[in-house]
N, C-alpha and C positions, 0 to 999 in steps of 0.2 A: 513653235515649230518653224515659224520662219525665220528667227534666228538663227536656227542650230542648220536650219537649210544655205544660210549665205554663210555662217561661220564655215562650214565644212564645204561646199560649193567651189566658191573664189580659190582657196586654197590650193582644192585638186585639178581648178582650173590652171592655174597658172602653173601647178607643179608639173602639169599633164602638158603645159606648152613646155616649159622647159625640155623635159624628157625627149617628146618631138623634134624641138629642136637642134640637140646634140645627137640623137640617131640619124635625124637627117643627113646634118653636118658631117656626121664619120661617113654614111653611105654616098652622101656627093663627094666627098673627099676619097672613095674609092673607084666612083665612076664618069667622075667633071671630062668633059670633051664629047662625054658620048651622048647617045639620045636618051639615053637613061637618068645621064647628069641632070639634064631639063626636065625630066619629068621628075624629079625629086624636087626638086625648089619647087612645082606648081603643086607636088602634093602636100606638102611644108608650109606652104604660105594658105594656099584655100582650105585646111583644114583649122590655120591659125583663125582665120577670119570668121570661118563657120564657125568654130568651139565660142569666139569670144561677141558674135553673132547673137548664139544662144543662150549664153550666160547674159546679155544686158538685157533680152527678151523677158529671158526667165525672173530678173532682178526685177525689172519694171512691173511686169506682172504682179510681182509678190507684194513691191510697196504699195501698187493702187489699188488694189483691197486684198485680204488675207484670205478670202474663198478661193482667189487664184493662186494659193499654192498648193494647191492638188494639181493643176496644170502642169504645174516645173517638171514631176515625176515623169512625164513622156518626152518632157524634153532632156533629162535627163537621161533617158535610154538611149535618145537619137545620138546624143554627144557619146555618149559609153561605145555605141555601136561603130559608130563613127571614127572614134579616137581606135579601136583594135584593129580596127579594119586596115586604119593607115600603118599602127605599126606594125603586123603583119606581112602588110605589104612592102615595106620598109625594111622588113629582118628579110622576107624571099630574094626581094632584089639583092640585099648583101651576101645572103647564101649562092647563089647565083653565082655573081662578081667572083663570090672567092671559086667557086667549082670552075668557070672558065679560066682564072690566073690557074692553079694547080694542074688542072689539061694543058694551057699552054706552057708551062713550067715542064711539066713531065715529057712533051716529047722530044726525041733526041732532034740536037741541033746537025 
């Protein structure tokens, strides 16, 4: 079990940063200057840190005895929860962005 937990773990870890990464990237690239822009790099980077936090916890856990991978399961919730949470919040803020461009696009000059 703890095999199949680090083979398929690691993977969704880092495919789960990538992911992150580039939605971040599009959404500070639609709102860089504002107060918005900064709070996207702090939710980009501290969720980086947390995800990959949890994952060496959960690895260390697993190799120093094999009873401790029943643990991982909680900690893979927190990262699950964690991880929607941001890009949620990550697609709102881009939803946003674009409904105030389109309002300020549509009124007459």
């Amino acid at each position: 079990m703890r095999t199949i937990i680090l083979l398929i773990g690691w993977p969704v870890l880092v495919g789960g940063s990538i992911y992150i990464l580039m939605k971040g990237q599009k959404v500070y690239s639609m709102v860089k200057g504002s107060l918005v822009g900064s709070l996207v790099r702090v939710l980009v980077f501290s969720m980086l840190i947390e995800m990959y936090s949890l994952g060496i916890v959960a690895t260390a856990l697993m190799l120093v005895d094999l009873s401790y991978t029943y643990v991982v399961l909680p900690i893979f919730m927190i990262w699950f929860v964690s991880f929607v949470a941001t890009i949620r919040t990550l697609m709102s803020w881009e939803n946003e962005e674009r409904k105030m461009r389109a309002a300020v696009e549509s009124q007459p000059k």
